[in-house]
C-alpha positions as CSV (number, residue, x, y, z in Angstrom):
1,X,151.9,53.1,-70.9
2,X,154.6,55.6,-70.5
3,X,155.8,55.4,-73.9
4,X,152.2,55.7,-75.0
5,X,152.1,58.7,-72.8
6,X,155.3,60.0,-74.5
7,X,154.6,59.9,-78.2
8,X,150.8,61.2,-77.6
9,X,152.8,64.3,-76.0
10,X,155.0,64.6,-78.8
11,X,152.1,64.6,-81.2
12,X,150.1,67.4,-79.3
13,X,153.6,69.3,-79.3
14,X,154.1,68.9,-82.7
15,X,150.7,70.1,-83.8
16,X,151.3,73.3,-81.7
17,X,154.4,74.2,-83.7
18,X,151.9,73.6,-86.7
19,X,149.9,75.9,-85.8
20,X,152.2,79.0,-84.3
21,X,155.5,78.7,-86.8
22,X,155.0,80.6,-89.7
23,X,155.6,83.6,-91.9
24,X,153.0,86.0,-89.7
25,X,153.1,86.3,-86.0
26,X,150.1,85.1,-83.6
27,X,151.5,86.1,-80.2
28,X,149.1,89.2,-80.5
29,X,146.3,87.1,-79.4
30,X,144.2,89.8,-81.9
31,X,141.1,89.1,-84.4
32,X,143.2,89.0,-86.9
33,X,145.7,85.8,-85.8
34,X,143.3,84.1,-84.6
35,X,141.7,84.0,-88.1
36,X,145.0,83.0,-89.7
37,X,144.7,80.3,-87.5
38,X,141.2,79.1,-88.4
39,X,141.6,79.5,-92.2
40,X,145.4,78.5,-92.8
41,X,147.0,76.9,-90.1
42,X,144.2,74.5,-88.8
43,X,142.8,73.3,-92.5
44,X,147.0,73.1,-93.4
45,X,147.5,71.0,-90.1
46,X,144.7,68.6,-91.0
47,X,145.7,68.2,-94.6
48,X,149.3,67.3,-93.5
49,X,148.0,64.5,-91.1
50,X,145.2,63.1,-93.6
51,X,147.6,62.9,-96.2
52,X,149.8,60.8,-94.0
53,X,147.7,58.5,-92.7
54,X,146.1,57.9,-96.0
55,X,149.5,57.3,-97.8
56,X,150.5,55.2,-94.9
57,X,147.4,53.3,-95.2
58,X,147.5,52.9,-98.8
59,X,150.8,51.4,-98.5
60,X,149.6,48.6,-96.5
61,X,147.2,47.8,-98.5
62,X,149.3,47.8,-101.4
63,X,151.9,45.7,-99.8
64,X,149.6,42.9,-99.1
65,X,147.7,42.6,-102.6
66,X,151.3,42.6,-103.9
67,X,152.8,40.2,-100.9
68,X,155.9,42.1,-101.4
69,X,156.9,44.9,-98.7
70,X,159.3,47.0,-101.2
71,X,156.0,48.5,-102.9
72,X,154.0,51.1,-102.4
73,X,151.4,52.9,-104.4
74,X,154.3,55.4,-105.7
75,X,156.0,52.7,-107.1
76,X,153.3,51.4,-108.6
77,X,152.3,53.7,-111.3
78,X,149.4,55.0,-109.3
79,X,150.3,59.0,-108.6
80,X,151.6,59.0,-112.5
81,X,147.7,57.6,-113.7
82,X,146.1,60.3,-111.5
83,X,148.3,62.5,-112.7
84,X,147.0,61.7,-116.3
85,X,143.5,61.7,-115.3
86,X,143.6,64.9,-113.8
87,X,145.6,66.5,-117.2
88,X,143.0,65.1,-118.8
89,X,139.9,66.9,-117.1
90,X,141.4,69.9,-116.5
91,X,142.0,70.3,-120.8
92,X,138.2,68.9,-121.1
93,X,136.6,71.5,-118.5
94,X,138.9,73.2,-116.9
95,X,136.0,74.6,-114.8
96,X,134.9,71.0,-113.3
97,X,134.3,71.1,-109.4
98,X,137.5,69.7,-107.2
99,X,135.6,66.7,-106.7
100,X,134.6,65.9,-110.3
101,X,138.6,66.1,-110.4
102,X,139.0,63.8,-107.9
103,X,136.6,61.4,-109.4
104,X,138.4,60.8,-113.2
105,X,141.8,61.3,-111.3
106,X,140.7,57.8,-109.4
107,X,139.6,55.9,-111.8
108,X,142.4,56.6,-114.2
109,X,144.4,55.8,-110.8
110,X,142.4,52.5,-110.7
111,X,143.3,51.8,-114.2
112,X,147.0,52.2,-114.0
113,X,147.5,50.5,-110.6
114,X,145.0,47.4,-112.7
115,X,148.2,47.8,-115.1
116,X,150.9,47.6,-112.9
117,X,149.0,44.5,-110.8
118,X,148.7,42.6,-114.7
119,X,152.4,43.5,-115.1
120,X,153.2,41.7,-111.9
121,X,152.0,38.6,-112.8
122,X,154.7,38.3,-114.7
123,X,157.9,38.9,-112.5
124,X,159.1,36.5,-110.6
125,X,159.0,36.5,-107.2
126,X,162.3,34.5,-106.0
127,X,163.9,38.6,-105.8
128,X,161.9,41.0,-103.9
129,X,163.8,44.2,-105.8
130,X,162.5,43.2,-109.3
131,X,159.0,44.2,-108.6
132,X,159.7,47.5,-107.1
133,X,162.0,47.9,-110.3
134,X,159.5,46.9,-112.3
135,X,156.8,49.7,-111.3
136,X,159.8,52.5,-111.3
137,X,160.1,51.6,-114.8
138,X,156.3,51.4,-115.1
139,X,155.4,54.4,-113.2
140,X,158.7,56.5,-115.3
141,X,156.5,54.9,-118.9
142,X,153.2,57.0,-117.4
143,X,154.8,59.8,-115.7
144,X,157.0,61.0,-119.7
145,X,153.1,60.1,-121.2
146,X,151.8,62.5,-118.8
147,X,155.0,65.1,-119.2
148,X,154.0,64.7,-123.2
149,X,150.2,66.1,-122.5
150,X,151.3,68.5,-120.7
151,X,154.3,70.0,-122.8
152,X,152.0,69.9,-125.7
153,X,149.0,71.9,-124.2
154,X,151.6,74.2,-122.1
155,X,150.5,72.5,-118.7
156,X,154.4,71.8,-117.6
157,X,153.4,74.0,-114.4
158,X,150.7,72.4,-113.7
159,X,152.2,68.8,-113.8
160,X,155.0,70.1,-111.8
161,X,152.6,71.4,-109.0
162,X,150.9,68.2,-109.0
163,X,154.0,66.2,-109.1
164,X,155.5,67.9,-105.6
165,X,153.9,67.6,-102.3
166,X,153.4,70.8,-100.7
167,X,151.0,72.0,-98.0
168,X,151.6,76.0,-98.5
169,X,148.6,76.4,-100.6
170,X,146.2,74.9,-98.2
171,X,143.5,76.9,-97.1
172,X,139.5,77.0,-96.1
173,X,137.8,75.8,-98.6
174,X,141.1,73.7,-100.5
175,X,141.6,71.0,-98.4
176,X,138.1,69.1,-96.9
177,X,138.0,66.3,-99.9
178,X,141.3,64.7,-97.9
179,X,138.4,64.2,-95.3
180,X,137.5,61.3,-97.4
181,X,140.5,59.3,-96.2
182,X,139.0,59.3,-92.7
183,X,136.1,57.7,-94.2
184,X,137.8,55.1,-96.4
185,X,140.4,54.6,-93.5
186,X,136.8,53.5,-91.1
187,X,136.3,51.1,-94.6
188,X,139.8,49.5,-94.4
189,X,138.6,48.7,-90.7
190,X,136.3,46.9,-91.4
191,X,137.9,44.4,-93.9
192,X,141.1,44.5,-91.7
193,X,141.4,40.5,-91.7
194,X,140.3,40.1,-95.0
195,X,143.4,42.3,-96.2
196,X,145.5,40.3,-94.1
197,X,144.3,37.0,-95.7
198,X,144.7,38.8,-99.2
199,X,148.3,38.8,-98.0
200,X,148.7,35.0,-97.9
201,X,148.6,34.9,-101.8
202,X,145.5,33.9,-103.7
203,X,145.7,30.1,-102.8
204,X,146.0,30.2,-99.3
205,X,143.5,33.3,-99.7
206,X,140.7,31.0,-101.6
207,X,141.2,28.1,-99.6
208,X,140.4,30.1,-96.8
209,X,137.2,31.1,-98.3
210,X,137.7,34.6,-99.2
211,X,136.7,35.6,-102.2
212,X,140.0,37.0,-103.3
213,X,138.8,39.0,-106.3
214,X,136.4,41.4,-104.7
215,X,138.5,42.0,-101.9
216,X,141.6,42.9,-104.1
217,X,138.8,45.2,-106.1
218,X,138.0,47.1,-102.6
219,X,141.7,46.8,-101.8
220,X,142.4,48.5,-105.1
221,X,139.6,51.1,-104.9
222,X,140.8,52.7,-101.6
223,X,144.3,52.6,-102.9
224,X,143.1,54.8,-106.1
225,X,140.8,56.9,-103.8
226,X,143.6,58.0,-101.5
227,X,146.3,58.9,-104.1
228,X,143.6,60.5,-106.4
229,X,142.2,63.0,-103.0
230,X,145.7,62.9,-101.9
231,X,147.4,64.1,-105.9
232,X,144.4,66.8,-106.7
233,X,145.0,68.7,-103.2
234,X,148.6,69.0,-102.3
235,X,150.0,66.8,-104.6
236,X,152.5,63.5,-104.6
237,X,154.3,62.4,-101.7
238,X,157.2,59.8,-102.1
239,X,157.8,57.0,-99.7
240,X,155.2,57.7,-97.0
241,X,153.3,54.2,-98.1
242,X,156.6,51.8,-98.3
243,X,158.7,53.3,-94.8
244,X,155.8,53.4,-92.9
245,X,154.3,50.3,-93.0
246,X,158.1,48.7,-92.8
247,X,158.9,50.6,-89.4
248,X,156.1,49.8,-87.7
249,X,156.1,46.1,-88.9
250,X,159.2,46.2,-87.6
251,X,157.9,47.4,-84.2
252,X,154.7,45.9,-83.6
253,X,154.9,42.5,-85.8
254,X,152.5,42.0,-88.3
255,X,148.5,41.9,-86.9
256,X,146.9,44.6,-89.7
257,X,144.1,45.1,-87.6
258,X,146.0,45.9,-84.0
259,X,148.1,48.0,-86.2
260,X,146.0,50.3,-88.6
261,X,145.6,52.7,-85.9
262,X,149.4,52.8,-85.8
263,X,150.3,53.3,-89.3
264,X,148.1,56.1,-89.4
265,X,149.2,58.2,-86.4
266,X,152.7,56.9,-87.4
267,X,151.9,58.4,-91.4
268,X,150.0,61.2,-90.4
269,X,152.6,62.9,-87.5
270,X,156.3,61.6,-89.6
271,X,154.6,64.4,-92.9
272,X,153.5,66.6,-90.3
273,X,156.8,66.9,-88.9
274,X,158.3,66.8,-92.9
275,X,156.0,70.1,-93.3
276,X,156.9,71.8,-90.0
277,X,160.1,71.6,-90.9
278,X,160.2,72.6,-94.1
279,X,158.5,75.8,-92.7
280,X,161.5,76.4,-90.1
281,X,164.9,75.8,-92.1
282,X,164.6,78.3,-94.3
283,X,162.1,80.7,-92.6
284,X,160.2,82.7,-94.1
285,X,160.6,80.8,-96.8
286,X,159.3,77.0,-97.1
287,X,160.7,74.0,-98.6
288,X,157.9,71.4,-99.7
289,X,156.9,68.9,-97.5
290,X,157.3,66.5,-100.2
291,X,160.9,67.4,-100.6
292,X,162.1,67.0,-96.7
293,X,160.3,63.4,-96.4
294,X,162.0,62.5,-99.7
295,X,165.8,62.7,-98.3
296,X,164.3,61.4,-95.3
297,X,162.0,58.2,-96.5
298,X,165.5,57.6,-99.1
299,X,167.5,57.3,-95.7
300,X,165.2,54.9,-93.8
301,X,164.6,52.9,-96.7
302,X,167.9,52.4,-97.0
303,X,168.5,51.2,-93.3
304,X,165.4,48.9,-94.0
305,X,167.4,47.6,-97.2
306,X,170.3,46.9,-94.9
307,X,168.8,46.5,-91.0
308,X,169.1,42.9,-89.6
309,X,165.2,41.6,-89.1
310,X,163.4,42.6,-86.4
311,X,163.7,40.1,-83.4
312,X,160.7,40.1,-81.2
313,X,160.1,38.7,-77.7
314,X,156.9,38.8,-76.9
């Protein structure tokens, strides 16, 4: 209960910082801070903590229609295909509504995650590291495709910007499709023990009397959904999806459904506290989010690579 008590008060603190650290001042208390606050620091705060918890939650997902806990959606081609997608509708009608965006940037993310899924069919399994090498290679194949489009219709900024996680463009109005998460979190729920039979492989999965196809189809749709809300508003975001998932494994054991609410608080605070302090090292000048959870996800994953298995006694 105390720790509970604990890391719930860490949380509250660190969405304070969220909202007071940055380039203007609120201690005046005035009109205009407490607008900043409603328009910039609230929607940025949210955005930060949707975007972790849906990455986070993605990454389960992932790891259980792969069985293999080195993967996540980042290294499965899925932010490159979104990517690709959203190149594609922004050169088609450059004046389509964020949400129309969002829309072709999922189902092109559908489509390449489909590809990677077909690829890994075909790599053994005996070596855990050939698979996650297998979607770097896969995800590097979409990502020059996608640097390609863009060099040719002068889009290289754009691509970048989408290719970079970074929260300091998040205002009112730029951030409320990442509310979809919460809705497609409420989804992955409901079907918590099917995803965790999904895990057990497609035998085990059929014997069992799931029907393993249309559960890998809704496992698969929330994947796309999330990286394709997640890409088109702030952009990618490495490692979020594979160290998440892994450290809290590691703490709680493996019950999806006891731990879903974990993984997403867990997701959710770890980018918050990537933005914050982006915001402070360089003040007033920020470093992307997506850049401080990258030296920090390389880091853990490494311990993970190297840490002795978890030993639980309980």
């Amino acid at each position: 209960m105390i720790r509970w008590l604990v890391i719930c008060g860490g949380v509250i603190c660190l969405i304070t910082a969220s909202l007071l650290i940055g380039a203007a001042s609120l201690w005046s208390g005035d009109f205009e801070a407490r607008w900043l606050i409603m328009v910039s620091r609230l929607p940025r705060t949210a955005a930060a903590m949707l975007t972790g918890a849906g990455l986070a939650l993605a990454g389960v997902v992932m790891q259980q229609v792969v069985q293999n806990r080195l993967v996540e959606p980042g290294l499965t081609g899925t932010p490159e295909a979104a990517m690709l997608g959203l190149l594609g509708i922004t050169l088609i009608a450059p004046g389509a509504a964020i949400f129309a965006k969002m829309c072709v940037a999922g189902v092109t993310a559908m489509a390449g995650t489909l590809g990677f899924l077909t690829l890994s069919r075909f790599v053994p399994r005996g070596d855990p590291m050939l698979l996650p090498l297998v979607g770097i290679i896969y995800a590097g194949i979409l990502g020059a495709i996608a640097l390609w489009f863009a060099w040719t219709t002068d889009l290289v900024q754009f691509l970048g910007i989408a290719l970079l996680g970074d929260f300091s463009g998040i205002v009112q109005g730029r951030y409320e499709l990442l509310w979809i998460i919460a809705a497609l979190a409420a989804l992955l729920v409901l079907i918590a023990d099917r995803i965790t039979i999904l895990g057990l492989g497609e035998t085990y999965a059929r014997s069992l009397g799931l029907d393993y196809r249309q559960t890998q189809t809704i496992g698969l749709v929330i994947v796309a959904l999330t990286m394709a809300a997640v890409v088109v508003t702030v952009g990618a975001m490495p490692f979020v999806g594979l160290i998440v998932p892994n450290l809290v494994s590691r703490w709680r054991g493996d019950n999806l459904r006891a731990n879903l609410w974990v993984v997403a608080l867990s997701g959710a605070t770890l980018v918050l506290a990537a933005d914050v302090l982006g915001r402070i090292l360089r003040s007033p000048y920020e470093i992307p989010a997506a850049t401080i959870f990258a030296v920090f996800g390389a880091g853990v994953f490494l311990w993970l690579l190297y840490a002795r298995p978890a030993v639980r006694h309980d």
